[in-house]
gemmi code that builds the backbone of each chain (N, CA, C; Angstrom):
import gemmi

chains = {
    "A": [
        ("UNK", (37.451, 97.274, 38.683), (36.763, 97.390, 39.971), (36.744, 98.850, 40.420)),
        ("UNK", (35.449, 99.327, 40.710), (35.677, 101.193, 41.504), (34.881, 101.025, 42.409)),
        ("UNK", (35.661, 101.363, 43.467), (34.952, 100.959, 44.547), (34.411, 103.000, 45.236)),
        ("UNK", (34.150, 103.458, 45.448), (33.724, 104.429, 45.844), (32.821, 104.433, 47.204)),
        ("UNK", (33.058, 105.591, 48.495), (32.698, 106.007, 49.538), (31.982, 107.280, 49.246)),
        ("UNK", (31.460, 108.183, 49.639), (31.578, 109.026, 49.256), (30.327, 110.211, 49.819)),
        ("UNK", (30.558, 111.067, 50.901), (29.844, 112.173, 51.235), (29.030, 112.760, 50.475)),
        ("UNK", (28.927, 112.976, 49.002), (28.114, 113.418, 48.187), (26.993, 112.532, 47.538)),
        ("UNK", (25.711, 113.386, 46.929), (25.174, 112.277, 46.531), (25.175, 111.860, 45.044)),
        ("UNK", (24.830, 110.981, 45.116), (25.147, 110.409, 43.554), (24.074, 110.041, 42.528)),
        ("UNK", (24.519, 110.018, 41.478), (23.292, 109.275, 40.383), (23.702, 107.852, 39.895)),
        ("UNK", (23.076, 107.527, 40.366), (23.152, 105.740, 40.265), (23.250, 105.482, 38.596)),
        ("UNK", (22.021, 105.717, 37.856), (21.957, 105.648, 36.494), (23.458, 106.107, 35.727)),
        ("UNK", (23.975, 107.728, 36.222), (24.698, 107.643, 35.468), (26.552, 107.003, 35.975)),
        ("UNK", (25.979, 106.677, 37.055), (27.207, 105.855, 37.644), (27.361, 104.296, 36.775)),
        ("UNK", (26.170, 103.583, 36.676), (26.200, 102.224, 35.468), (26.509, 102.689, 34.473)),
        ("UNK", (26.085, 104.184, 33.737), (26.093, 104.073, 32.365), (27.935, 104.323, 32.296)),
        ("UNK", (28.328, 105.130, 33.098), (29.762, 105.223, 33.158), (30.978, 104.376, 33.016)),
        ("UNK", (29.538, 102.724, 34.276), (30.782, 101.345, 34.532), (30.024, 100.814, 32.873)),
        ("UNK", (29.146, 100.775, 32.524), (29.410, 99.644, 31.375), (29.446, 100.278, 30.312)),
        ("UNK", (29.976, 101.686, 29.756), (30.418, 101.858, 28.568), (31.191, 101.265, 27.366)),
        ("UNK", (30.970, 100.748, 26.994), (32.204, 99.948, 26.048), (32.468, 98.817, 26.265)),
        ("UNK", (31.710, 98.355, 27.348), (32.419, 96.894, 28.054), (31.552, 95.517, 27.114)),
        ("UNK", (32.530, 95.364, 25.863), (32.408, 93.630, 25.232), (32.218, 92.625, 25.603)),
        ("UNK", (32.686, 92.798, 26.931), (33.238, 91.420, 27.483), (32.634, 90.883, 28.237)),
        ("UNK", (31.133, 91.341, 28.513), (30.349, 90.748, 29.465), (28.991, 90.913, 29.192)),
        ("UNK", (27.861, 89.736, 28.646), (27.039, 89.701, 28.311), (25.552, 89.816, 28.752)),
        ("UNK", (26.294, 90.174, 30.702), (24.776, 90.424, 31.620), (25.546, 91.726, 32.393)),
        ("UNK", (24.483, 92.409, 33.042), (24.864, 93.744, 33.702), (23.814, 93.846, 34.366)),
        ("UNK", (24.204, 93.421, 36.185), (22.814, 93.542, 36.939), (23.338, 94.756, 38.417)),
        ("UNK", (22.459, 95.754, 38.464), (22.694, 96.435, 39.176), (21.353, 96.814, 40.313)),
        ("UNK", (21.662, 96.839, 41.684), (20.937, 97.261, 42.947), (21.308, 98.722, 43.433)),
        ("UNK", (20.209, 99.048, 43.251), (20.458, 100.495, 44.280), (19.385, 100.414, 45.239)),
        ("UNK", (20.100, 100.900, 46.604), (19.318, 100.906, 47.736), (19.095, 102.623, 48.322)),
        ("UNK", (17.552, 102.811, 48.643), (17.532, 104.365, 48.604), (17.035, 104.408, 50.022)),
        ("UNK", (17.091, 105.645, 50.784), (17.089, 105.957, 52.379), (14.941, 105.909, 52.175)),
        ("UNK", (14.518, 105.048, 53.301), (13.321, 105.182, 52.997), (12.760, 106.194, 53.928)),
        ("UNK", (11.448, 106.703, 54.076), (11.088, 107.702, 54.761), (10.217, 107.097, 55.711)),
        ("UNK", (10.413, 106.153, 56.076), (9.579, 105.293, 57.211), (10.259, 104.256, 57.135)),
        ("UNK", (10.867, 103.687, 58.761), (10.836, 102.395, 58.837), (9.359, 101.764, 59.568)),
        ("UNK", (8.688, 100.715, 59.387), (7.538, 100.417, 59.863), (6.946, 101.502, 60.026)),
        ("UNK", (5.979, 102.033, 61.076), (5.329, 103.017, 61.310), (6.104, 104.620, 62.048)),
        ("UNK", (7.562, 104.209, 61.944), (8.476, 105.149, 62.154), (9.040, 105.903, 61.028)),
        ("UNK", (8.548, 107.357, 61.558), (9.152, 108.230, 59.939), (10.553, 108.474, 60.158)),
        ("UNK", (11.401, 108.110, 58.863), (12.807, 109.052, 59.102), (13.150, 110.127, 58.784)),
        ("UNK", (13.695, 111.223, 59.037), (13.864, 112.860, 58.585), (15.525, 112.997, 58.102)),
        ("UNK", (16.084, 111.191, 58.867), (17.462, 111.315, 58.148), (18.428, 110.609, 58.421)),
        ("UNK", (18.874, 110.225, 57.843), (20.036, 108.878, 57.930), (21.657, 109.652, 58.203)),
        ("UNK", (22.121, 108.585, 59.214), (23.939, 109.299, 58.750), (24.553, 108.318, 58.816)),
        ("UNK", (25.593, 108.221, 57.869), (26.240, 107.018, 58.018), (27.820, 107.462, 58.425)),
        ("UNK", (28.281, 106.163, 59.477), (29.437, 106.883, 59.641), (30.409, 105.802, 59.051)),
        ("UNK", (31.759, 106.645, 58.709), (32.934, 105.488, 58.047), (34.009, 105.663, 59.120)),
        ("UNK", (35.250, 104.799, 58.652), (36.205, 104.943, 59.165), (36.771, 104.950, 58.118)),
        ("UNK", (37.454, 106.424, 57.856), (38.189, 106.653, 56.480), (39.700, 105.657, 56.291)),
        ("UNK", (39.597, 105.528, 54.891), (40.596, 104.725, 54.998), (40.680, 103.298, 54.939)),
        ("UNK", (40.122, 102.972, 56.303), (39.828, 101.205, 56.626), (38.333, 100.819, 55.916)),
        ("UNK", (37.495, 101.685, 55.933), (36.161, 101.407, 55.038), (36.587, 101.065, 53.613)),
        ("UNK", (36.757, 101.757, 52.910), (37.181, 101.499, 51.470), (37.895, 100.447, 51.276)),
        ("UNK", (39.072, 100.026, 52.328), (39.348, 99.145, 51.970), (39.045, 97.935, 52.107)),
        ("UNK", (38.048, 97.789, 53.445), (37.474, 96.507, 53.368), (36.649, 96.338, 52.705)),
        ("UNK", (35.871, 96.949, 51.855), (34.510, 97.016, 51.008), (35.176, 96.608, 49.258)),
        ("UNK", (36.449, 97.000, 49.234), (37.114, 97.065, 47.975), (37.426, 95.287, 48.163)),
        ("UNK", (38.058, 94.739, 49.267), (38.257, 93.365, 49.572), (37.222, 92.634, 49.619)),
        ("UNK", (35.797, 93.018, 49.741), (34.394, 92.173, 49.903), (34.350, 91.886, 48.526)),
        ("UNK", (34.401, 93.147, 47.916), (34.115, 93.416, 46.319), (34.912, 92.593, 45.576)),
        ("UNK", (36.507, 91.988, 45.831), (36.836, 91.413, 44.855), (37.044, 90.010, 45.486)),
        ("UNK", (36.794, 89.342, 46.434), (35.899, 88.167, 46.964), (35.077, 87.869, 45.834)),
        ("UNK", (33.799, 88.382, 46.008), (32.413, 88.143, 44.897), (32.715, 88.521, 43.733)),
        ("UNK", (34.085, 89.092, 43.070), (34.223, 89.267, 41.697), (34.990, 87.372, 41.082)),
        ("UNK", (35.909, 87.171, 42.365), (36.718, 86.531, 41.777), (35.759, 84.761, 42.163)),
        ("UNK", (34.651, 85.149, 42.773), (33.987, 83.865, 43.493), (32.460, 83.858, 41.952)),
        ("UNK", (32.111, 84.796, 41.378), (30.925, 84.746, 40.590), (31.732, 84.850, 39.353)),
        ("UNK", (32.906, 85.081, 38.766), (33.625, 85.228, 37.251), (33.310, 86.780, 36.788)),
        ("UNK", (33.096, 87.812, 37.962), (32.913, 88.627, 37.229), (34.025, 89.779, 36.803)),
        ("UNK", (34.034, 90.308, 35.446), (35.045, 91.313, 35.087), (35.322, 92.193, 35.709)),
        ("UNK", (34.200, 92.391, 36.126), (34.080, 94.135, 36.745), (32.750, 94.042, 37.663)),
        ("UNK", (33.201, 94.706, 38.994), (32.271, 95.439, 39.718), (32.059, 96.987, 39.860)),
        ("UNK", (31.104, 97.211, 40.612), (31.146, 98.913, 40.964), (30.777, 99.125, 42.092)),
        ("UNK", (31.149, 99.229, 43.002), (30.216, 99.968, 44.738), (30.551, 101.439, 44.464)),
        ("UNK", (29.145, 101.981, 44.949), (29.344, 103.270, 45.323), (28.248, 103.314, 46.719)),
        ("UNK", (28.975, 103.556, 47.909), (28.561, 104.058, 49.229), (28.162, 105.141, 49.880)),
        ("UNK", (27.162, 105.463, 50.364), (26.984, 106.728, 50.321), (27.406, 107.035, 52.005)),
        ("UNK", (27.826, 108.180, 52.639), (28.419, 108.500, 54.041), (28.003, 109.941, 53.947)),
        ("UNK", (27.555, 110.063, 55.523), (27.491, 111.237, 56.147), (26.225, 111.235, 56.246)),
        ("UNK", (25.018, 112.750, 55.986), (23.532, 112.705, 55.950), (22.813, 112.257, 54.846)),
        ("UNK", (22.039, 111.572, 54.740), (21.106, 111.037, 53.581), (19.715, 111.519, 53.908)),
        ("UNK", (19.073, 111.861, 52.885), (17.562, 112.040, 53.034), (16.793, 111.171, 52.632)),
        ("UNK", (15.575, 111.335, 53.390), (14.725, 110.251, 52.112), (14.407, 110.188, 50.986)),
        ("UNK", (14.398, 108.950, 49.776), (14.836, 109.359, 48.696), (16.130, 109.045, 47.726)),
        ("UNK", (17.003, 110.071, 48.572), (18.017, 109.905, 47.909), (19.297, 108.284, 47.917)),
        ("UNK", (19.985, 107.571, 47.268), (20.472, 106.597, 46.821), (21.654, 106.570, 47.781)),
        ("UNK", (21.271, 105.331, 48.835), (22.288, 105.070, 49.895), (24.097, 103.843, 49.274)),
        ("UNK", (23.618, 102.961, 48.498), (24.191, 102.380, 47.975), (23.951, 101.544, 46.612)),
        ("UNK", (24.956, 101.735, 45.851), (24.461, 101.284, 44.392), (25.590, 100.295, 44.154)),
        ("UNK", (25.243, 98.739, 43.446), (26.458, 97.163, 43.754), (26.032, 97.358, 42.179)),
        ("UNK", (26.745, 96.966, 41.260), (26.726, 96.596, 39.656), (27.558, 95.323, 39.513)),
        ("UNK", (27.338, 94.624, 38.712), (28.189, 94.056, 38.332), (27.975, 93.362, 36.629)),
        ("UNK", (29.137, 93.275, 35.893), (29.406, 92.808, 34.739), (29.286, 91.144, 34.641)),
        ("UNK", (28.757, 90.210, 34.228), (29.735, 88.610, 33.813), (29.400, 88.269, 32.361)),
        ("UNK", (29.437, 87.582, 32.173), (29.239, 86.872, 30.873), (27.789, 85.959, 30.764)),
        ("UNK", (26.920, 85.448, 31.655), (25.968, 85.319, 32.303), (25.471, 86.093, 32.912)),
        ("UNK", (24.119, 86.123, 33.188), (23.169, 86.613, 34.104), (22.950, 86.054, 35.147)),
        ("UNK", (23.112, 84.475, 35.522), (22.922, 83.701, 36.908), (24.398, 84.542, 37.636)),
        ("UNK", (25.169, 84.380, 37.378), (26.466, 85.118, 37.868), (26.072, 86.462, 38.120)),
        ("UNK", (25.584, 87.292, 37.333), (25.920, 88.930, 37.524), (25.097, 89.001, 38.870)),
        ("UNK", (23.547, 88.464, 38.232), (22.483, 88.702, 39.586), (23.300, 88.043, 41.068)),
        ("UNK", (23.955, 86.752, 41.532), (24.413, 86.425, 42.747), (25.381, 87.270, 42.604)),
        ("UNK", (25.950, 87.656, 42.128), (27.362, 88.515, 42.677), (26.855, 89.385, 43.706)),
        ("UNK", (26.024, 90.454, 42.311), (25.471, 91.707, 43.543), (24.244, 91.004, 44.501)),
        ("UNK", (23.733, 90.501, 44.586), (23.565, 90.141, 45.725), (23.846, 89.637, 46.993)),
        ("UNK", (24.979, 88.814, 46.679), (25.893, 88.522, 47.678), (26.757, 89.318, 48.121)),
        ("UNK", (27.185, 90.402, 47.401), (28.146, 91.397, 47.829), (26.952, 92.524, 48.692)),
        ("UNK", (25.761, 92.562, 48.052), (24.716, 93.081, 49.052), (24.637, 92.764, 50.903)),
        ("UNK", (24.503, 91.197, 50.318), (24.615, 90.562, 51.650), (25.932, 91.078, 52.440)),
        ("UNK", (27.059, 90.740, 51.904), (28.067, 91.336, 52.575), (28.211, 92.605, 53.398)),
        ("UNK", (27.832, 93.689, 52.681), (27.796, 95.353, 52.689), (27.239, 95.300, 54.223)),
        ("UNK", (25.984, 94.704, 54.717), (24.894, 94.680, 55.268), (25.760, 94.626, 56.969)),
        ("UNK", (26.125, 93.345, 56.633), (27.196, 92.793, 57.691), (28.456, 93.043, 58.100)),
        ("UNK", (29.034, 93.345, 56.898), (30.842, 93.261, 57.518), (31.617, 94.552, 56.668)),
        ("UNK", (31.100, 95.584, 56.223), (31.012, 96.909, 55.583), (31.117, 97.405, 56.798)),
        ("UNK", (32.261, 97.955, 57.298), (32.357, 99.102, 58.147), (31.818, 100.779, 57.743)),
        ("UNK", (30.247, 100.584, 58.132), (29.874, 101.154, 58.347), (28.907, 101.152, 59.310)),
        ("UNK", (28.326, 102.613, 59.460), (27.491, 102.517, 60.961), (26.274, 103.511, 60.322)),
        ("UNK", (25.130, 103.337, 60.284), (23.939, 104.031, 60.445), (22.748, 104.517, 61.338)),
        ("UNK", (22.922, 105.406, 61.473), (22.109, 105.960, 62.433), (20.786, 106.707, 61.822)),
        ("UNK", (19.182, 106.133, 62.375), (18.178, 106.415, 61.866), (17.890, 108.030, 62.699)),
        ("UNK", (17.377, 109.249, 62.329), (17.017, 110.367, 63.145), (15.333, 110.701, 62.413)),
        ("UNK", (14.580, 110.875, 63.800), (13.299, 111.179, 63.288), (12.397, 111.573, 64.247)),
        ("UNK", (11.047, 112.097, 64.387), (10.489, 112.851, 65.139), (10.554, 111.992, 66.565)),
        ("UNK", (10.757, 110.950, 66.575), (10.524, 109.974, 67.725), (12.414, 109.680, 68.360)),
        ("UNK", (13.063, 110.133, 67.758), (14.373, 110.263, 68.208), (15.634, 109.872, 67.693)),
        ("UNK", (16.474, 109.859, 67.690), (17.254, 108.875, 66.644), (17.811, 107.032, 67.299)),
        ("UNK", (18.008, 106.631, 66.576), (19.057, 105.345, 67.112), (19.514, 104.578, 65.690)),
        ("UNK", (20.883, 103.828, 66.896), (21.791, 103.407, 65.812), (21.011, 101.613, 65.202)),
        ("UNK", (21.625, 101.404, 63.860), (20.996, 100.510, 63.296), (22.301, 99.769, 63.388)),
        ("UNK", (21.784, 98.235, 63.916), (22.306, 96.893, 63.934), (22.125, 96.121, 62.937)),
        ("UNK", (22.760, 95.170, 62.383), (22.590, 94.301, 61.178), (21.196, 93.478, 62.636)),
        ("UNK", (20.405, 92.400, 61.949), (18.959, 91.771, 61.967), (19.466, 90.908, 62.277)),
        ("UNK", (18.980, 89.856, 62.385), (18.869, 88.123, 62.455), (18.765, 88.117, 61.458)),
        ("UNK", (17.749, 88.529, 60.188), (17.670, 88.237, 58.978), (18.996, 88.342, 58.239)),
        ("UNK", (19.619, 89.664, 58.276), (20.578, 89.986, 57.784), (21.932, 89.081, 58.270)),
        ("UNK", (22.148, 88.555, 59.037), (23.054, 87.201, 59.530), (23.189, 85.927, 58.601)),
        ("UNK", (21.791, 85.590, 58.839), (20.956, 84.190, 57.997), (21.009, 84.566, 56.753)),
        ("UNK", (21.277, 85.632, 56.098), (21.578, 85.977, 54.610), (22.772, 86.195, 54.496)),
        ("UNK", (23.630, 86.850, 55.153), (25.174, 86.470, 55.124), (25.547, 84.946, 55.201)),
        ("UNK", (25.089, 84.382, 55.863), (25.486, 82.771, 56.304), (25.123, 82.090, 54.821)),
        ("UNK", (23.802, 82.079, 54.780), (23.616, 81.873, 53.391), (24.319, 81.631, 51.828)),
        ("UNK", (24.658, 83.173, 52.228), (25.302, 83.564, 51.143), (27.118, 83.217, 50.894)),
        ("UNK", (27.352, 83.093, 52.118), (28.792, 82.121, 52.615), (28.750, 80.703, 52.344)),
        ("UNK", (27.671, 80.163, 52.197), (27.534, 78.923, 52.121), (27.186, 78.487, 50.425)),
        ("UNK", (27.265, 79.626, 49.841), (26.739, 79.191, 48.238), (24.881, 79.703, 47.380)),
        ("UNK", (24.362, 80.085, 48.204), (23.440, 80.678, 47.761), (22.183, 79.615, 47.762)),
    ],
    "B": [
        ("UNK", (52.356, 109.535, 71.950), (50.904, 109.356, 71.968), (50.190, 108.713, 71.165)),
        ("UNK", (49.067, 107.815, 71.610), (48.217, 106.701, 70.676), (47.133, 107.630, 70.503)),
        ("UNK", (46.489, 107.748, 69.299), (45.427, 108.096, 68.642), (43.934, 106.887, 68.839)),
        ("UNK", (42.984, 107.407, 69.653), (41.939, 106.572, 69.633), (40.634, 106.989, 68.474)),
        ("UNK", (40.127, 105.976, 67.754), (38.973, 106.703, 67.107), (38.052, 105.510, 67.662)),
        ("UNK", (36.657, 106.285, 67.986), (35.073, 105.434, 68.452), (34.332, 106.106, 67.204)),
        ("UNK", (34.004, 104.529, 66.499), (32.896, 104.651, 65.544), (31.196, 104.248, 65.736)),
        ("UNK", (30.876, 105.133, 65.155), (29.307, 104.727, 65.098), (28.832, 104.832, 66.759)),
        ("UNK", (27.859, 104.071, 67.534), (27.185, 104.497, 69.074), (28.097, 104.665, 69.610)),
        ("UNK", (29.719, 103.884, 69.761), (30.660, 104.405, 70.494), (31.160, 105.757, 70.719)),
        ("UNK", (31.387, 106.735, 69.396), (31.427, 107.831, 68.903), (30.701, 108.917, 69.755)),
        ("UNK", (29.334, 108.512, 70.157), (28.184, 108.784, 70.694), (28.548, 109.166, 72.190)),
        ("UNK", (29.545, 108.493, 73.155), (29.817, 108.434, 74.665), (31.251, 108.717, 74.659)),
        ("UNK", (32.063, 108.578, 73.521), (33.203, 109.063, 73.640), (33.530, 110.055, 74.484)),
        ("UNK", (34.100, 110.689, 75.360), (34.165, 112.465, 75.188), (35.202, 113.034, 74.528)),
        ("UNK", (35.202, 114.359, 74.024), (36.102, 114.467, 72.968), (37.287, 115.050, 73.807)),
        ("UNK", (38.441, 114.987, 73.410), (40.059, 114.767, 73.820), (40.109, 113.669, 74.190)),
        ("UNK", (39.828, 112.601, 73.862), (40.211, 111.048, 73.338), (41.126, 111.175, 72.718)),
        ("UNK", (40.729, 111.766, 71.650), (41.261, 111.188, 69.888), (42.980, 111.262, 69.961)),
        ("UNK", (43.218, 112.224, 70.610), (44.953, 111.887, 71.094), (45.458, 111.719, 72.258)),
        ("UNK", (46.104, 110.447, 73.055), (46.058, 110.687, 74.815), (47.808, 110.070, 74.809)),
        ("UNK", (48.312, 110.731, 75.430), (49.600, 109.773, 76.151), (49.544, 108.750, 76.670)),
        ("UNK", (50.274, 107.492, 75.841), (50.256, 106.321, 76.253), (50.106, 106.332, 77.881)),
        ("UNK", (48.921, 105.384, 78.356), (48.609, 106.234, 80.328), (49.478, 104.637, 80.911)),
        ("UNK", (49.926, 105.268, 81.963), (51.306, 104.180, 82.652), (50.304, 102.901, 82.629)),
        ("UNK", (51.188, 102.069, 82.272), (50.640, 100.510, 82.777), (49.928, 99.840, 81.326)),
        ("UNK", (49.390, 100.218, 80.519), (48.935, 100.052, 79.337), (50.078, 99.208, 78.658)),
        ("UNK", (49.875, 98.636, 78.063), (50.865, 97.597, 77.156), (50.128, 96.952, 76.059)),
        ("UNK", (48.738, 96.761, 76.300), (48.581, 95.612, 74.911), (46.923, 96.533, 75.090)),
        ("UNK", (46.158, 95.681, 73.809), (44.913, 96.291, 73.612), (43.962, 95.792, 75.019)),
        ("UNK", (44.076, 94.925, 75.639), (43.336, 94.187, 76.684), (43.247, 95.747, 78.034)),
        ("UNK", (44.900, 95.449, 78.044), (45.151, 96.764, 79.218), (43.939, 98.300, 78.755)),
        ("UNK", (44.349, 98.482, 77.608), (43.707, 99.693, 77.627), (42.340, 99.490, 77.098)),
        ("UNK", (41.250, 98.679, 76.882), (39.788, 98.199, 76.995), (39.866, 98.539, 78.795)),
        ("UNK", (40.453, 97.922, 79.836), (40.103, 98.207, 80.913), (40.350, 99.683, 81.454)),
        ("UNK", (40.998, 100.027, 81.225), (41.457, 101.752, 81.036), (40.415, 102.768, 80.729)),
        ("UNK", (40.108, 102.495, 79.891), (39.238, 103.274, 78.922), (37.743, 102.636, 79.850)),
        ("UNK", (37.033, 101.673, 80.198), (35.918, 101.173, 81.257), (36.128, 102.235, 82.395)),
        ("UNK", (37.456, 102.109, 82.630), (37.559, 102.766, 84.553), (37.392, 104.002, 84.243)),
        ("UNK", (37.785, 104.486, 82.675), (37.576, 106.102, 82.977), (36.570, 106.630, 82.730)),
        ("UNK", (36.233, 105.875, 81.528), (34.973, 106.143, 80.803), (33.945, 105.394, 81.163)),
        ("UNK", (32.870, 104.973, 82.540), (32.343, 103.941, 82.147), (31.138, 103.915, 81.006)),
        ("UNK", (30.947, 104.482, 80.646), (30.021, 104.907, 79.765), (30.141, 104.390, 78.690)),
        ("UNK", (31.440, 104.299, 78.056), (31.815, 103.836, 77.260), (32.317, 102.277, 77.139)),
        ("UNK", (32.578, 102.512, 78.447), (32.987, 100.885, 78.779), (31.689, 100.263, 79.117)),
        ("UNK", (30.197, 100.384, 79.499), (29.452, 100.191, 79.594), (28.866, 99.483, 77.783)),
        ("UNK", (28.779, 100.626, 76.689), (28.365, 100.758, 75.538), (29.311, 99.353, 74.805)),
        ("UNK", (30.693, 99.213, 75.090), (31.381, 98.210, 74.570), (31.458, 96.982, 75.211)),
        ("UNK", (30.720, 96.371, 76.694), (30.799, 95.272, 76.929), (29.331, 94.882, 76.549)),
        ("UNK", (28.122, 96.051, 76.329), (27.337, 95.411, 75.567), (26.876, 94.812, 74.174)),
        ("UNK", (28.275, 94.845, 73.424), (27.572, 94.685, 71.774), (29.361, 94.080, 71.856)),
        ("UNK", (29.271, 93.208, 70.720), (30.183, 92.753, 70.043), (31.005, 93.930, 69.857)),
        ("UNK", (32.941, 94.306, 70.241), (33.864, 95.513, 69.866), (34.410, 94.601, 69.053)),
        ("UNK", (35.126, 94.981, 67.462), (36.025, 94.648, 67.170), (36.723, 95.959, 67.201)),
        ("UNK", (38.637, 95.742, 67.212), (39.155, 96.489, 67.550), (40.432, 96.565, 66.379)),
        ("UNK", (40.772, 97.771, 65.393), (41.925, 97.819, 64.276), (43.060, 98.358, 64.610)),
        ("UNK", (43.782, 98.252, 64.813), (45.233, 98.847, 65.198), (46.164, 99.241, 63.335)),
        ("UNK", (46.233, 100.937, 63.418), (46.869, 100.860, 62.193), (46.310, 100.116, 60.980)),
        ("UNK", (44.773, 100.476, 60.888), (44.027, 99.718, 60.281), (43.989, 98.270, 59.550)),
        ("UNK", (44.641, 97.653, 60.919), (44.383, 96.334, 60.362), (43.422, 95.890, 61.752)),
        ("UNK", (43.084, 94.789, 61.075), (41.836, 93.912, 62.057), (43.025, 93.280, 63.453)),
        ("UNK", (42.868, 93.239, 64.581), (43.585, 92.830, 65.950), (42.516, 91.581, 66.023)),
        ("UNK", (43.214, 90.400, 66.379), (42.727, 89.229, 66.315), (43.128, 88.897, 67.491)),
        ("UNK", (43.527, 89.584, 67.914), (43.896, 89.186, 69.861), (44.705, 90.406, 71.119)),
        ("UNK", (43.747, 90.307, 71.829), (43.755, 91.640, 72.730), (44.862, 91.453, 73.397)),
        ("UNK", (45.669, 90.195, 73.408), (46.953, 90.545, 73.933), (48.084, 91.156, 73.257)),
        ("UNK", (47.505, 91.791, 71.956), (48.590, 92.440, 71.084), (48.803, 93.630, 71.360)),
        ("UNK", (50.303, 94.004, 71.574), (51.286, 94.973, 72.035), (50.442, 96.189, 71.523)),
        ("UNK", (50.839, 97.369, 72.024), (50.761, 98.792, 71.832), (51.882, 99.475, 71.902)),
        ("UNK", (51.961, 100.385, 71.035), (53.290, 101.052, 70.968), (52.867, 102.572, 70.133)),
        ("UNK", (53.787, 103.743, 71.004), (53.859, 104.831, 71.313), (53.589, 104.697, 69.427)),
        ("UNK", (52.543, 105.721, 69.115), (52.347, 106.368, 67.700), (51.281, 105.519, 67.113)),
        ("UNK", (50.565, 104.321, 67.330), (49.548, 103.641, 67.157), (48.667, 104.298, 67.314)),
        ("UNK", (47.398, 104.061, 65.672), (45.758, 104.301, 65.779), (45.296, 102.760, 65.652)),
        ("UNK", (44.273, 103.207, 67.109), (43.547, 102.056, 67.646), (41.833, 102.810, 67.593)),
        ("UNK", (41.477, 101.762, 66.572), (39.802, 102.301, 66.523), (39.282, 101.382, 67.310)),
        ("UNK", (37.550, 101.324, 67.924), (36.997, 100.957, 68.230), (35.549, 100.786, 67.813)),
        ("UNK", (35.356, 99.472, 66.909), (34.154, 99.280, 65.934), (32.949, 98.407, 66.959)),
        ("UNK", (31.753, 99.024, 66.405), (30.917, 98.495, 67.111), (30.183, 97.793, 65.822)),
        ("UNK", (29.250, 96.561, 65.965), (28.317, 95.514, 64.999), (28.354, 97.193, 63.636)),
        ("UNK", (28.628, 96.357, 62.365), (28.122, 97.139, 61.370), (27.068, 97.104, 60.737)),
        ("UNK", (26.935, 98.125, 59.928), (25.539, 98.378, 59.550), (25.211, 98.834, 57.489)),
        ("UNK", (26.092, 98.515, 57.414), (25.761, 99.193, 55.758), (24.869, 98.813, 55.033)),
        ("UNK", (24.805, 99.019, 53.677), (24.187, 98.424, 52.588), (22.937, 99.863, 52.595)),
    ],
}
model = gemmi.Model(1)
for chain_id, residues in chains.items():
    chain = gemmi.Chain(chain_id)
    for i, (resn, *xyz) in enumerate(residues, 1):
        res = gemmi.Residue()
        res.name, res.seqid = resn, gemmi.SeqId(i, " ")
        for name, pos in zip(("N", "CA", "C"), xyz):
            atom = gemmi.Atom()
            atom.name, atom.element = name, gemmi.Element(name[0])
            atom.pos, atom.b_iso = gemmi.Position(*pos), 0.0
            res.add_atom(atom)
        chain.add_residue(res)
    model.add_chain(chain)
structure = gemmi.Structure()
structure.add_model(model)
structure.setup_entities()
């Protein structure tokens, strides 16, 4: 399991090629990366920040993470989180996961998606010519946690 | 002295010399100082009776605001999250 936070930005690609080097033991490998978009609806963004609470973030995200490892059979996960300024573009969060199946690998990271969304102490704040404000998890994003609590 | 941290919009109305204050007389549990922090700050106390606060003491999750405080405690203040 590597769970990673992390102020800098990252390469997603070579962050998978890193988690599944060598790995025998698992016959599907499904990975999500989510990137900062440059418009929400007809609102442009110039920049994302995400804020953590060092420390207590990692570790609740490391506890989401092995929830959905030990709930889908999977060997291995990977989060990598991205914190602080993001641009558009660049790769806000990247979920991998290893199983022995593919019905497994795909719900894992998705459900651990779902998770991130909701109960991931973190905080994002959208900034853009029209002003900034902070982003709330949706109704949607609830009804997909619930969902996803309930079995998929 | 208790260490306060405000994350995310809270962060936002905080004012800064929060982050370290002398336990203030009368304070005892997390309940006491939510009203504390309203009377001084309302701004802040405004920002936290509108949105769901959860509240970590020593980074664990506080599951009830009548839990004690004691001199050298970090007490954050989380507002609805947002990741992914």
């Amino acid at each position: 399991m590597r769970v990673l936070v992390t102020a800098e930005a990252f390469d997603p690609q070579a962050e998978v090629a890193a988690f599944s080097a060598g790995r025998d033991d698992a016959g599907a490998l499904v990975s999500f990366v989510g990137t900062c978009r440059a418009k929400t609806g007809d609102v442009a963004i110039e920049e994302l920040r995400i804020d953590h609470y060092p420390g207590f973030s990692e570790k609740e995200i490391a506890r989401l993470a092995e929830e959905t490892a030990l709930r889908f059979d999977c060997p291995d996960l990977l989060v990598v989180h991205r914190v602080g300024v993001i641009r558009p573009g660049e790769a806000i969060v990247l979920v991998a996961a290893l199983s022995t199946h593919r019905a497994n690998a795909f719900k894992a990271v998705e459900t651990l998606m779902d998770y991130l969304k909701t109960d991931a102490p973190l905080w994002k704040k959208e900034s853009g010519p029209q002003g900034a404000r902070w982003i709330e998890p949706r109704a949607e994003d609830h009804a997909r946690r619930a969902k996803a609590e309930e079995g998929l | 002295m208790i260490h306060l941290v405000f994350l995310g919009k809270f962060g936002d109305v905080a004012p800064a010399g929060l982050g370290a204050i002398a336990l203030p007389a009368g304070v005892r549990n997390l309940s006491d100082l939510q009203h504390w922090l309203a009377q001084r700050e309302p701004l802040l106390g405004q920002a936290m009776a509108a949105t769901r606060t959860r509240l970590i003491v020593n980074q664990c999750v506080a599951h009830d605001l009548s839990q004690a405080i004691a001199d050298g405690d970090e007490i954050a203040f989380l507002p609805p999250m947002s990741g992914g």
